[in-house]
C-alpha positions in Angstrom: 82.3 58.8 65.8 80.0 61.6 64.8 82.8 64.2 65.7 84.2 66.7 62.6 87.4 65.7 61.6 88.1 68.4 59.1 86.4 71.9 58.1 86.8 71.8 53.6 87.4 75.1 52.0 88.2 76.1 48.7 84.5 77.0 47.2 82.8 80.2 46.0 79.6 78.7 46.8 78.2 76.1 49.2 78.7 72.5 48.7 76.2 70.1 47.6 77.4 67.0 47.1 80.0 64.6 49.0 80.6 60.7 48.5 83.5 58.8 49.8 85.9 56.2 47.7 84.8 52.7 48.8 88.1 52.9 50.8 88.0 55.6 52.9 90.8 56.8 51.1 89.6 60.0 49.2 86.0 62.4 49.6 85.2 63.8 46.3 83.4 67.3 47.1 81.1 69.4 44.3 79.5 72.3 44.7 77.2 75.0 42.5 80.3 76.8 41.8 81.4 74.6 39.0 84.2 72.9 41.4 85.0 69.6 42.2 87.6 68.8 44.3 89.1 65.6 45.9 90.3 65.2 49.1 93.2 62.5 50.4 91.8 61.5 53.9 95.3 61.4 56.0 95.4 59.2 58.8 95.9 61.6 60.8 92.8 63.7 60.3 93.9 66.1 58.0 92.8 66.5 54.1 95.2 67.8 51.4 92.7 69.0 48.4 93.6 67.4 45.2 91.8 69.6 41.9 91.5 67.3 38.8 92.1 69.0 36.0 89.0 67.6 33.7 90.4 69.8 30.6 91.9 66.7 28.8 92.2 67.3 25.2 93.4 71.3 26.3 90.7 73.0 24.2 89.9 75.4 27.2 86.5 73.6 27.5 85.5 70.6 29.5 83.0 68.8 27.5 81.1 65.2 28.0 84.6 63.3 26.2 86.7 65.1 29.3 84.4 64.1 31.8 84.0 60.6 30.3 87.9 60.6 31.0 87.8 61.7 34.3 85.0 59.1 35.3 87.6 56.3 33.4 90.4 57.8 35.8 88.7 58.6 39.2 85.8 56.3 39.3 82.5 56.8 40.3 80.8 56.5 44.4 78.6 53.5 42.9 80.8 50.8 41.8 80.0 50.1 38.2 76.9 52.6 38.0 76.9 54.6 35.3 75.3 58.2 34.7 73.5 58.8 31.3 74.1 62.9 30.4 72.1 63.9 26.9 70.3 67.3 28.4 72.6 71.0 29.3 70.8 71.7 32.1 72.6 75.1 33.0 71.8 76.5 29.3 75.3 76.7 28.2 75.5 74.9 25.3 77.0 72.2 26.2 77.3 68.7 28.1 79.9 69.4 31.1 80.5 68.9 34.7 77.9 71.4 36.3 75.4 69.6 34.3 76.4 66.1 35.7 76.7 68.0 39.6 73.0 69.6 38.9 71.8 66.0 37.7 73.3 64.5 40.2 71.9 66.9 43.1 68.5 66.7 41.9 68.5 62.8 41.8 70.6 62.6 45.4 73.6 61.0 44.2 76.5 61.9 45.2 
């Protein structure tokens, strides 16, 4: 309909990426900040804010494994399209999830 259903909150910075579920059912939101969140789209209008927790083998880091992970548990927006990460493109030493967001801004996908 064109008309805002929902404002999202919940960031530090602005958002720059946004892709729905092929169902409607969930909008997965990332921003510069680090942060991705996932939203339930209600049928009512209304969004609950799920945060994944991407820290799966609790080291206190989120590496390429724990994002591997997440992708096996919440899909990606392009079916069976995968994303190929082998460069740290924030300079911290490692392959994570603001590298994938700043690869994935910079290529628009979302």
């Amino acid at each position: 309909t064109g008309q805002e259903r929902a404002t999202l909150t919940g960031y530090t910075n602005g958002v720059n990426s946004v892709s729905f579920s092929p169902d409607g059912a969930l909008l997965a939101s990332g921003s510069w900040d680090g942060t991705v969140l996932l939203w339930d789209m209600s049928p009512y209008g209304t969004v609950q804010p799920q945060t994944p927790n991407p820290d799966f083998d609790s080291d206190g880091t989120v590496g390429f494994g724990d994002f591997l992970q997440f992708v096996a548990l919440f899909g990606l927006s392009r079916g069976d399209a995968g994303y190929d990460a082998r460069y740290d493109l924030d300079g911290d030493g490692t392959i994570g999830f603001s590298d994938f967001l700043i690869f994935a801004s910079a290529f628009g996908e979302n």
